[in-house]
C-alpha positions as CSV (number, residue, x, y, z in Angstrom):
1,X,-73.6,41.7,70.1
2,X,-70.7,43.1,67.9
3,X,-70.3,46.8,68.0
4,X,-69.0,48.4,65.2
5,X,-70.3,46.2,62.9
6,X,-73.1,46.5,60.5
7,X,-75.4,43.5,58.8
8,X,-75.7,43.7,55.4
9,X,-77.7,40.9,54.7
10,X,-80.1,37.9,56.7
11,X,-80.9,34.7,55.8
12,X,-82.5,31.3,56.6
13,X,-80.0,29.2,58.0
14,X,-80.8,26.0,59.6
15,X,-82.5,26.0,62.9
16,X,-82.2,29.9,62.8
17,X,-80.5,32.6,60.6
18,X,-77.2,33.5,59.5
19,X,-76.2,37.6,59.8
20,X,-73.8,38.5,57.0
21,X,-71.7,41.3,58.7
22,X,-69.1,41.4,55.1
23,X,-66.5,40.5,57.5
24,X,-67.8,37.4,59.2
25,X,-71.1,35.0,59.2
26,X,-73.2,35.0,62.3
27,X,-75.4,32.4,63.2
28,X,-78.8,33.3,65.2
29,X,-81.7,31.1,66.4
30,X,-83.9,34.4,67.0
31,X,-83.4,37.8,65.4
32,X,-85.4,41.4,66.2
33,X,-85.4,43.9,63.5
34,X,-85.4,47.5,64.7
35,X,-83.4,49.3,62.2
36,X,-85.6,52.8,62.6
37,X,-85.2,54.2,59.0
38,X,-83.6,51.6,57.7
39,X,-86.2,48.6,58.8
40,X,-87.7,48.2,55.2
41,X,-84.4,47.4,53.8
42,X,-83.8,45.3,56.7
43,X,-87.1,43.2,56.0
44,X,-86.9,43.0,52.5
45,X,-84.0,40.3,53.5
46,X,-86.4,38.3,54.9
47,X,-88.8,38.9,51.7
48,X,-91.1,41.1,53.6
49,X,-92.6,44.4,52.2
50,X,-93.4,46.8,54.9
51,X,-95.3,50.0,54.3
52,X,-93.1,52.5,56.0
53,X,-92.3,55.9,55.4
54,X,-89.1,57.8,56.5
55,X,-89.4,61.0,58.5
56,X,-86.2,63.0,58.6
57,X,-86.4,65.1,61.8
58,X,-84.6,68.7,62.6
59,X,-83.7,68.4,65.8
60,X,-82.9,71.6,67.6
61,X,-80.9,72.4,70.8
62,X,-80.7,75.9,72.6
63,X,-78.8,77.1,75.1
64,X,-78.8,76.5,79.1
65,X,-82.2,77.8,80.8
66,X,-83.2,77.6,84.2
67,X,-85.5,74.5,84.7
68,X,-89.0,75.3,83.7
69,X,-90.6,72.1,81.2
70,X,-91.0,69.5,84.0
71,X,-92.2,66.8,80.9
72,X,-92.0,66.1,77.3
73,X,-94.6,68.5,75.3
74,X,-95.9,66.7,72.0
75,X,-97.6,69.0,69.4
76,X,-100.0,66.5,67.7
77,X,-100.4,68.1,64.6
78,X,-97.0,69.1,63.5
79,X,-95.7,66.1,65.3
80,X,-93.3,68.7,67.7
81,X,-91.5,67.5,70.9
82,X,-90.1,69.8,73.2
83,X,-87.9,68.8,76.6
84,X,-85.7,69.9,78.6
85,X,-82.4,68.2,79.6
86,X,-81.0,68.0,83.1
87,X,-78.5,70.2,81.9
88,X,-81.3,72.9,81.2
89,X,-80.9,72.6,77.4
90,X,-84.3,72.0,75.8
91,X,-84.6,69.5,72.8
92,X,-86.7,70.8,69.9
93,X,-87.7,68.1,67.6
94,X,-89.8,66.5,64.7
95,X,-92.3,69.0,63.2
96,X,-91.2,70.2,59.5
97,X,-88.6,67.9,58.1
98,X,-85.2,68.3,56.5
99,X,-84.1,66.5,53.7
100,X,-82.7,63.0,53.4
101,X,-83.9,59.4,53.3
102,X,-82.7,55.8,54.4
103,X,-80.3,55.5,51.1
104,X,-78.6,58.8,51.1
105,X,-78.9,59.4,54.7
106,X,-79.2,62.9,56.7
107,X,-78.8,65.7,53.7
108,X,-79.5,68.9,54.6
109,X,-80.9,71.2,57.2
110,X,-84.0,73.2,55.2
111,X,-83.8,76.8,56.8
112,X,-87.6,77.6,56.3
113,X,-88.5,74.5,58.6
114,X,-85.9,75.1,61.3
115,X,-87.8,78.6,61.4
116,X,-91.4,76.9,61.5
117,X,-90.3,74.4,64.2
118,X,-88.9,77.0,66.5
119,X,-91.5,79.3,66.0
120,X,-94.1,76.4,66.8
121,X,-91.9,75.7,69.8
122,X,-91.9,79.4,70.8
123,X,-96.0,79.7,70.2
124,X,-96.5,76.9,72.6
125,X,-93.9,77.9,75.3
126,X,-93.6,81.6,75.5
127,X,-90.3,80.9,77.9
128,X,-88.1,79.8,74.7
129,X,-88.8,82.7,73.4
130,X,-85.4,84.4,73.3
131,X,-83.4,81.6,73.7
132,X,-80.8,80.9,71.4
133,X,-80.2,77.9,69.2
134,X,-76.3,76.1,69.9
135,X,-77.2,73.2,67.8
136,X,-79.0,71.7,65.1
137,X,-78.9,68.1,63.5
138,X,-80.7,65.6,61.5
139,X,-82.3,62.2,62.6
140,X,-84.0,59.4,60.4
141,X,-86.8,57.8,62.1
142,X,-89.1,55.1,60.5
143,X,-92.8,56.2,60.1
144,X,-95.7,53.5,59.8
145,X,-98.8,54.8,57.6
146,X,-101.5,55.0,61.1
147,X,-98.4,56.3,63.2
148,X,-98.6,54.0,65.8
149,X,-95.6,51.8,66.8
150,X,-95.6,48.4,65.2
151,X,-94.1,45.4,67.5
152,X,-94.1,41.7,67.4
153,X,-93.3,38.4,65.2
154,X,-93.0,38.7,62.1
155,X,-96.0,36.6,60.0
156,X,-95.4,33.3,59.7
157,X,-91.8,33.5,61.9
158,X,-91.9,32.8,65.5
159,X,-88.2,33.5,65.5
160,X,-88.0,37.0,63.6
161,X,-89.5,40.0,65.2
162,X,-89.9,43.8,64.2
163,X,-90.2,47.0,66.4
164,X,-90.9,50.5,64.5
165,X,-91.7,53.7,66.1
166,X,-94.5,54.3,64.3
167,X,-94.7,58.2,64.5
């Protein structure tokens, strides 16, 4: 593990694969690739063409409320999650996206969507309504074309493996 260090490239390398890090070579005899946004550039190193997408997710935090969302609420069709933190904040996330992508990052916040997801929010738990927003942010998440999660070797590899969300 070295923190504060990013790969920038993999290859083969005898009995394994050698990270290049731009400041040092690293050797590995097993690698898993679970860059989120970032995993098709990450796979493309090893010659591999994965079909995912990007999603770039508003994520949305309001203010302290008494405890009243015991789990995490999903909204299937917008793709929505709602919870609420220990610290009585509630997490508003996914839904209509903001702008960005794995190459130029987080962007921008789009207004109009920040509206949608917290009036979805607020249709599906009448207690937010009223609460005030003290946050909002950007997240990149990888997004595989069935959305389910994709986890395991890589073909052909018995020592490179891939986890995606899926979404």
């Amino acid at each position: 593990v070295r923190e504060g260090v990013s790969v920038e490239g993999i290859e083969r390398g005898g009995t394994g694969y050698i990270l290049d890090t731009g400041r040092e070579a690293v050797a590995a005899a097993r690698i898993v690739l679970a860059g989120g946004a970032w995993l098709v550039l990450m796979a493309r190193w090893l010659g591999f063409d994965l079909p995912l997408g990007c999603l770039v997710n508003q994520i949305i935090v309001t203010e302290r409320m008494a405890p009243f969302l015991g789990s995490t609420i999903g909204v299937a069709r917008r793709r929505l999650t709602l919870k609420q933190a220990a610290n009585g904040t509630v997490l508003i996330g996914g839904g209509w996206q903001g702008d960005g992508d794995p190459q130029r990052g987080a962007v921008a916040l789009i207004p109009k969507n920040l509206r949608g997801n917290i009036q979805l929010a607020r249709h599906c738990i009448p207690a937010l309504d009223g609460a005030r927003a003290v946050r909002v942010w950007l997240g990149l998440q990888d997004k595989s074309p069935d959305g389910l999660p994709v986890i395991g070797p890589l073909p052909g590899r018995d020592d490179a493996f891939i986890i995606a969300c899926g979404h």
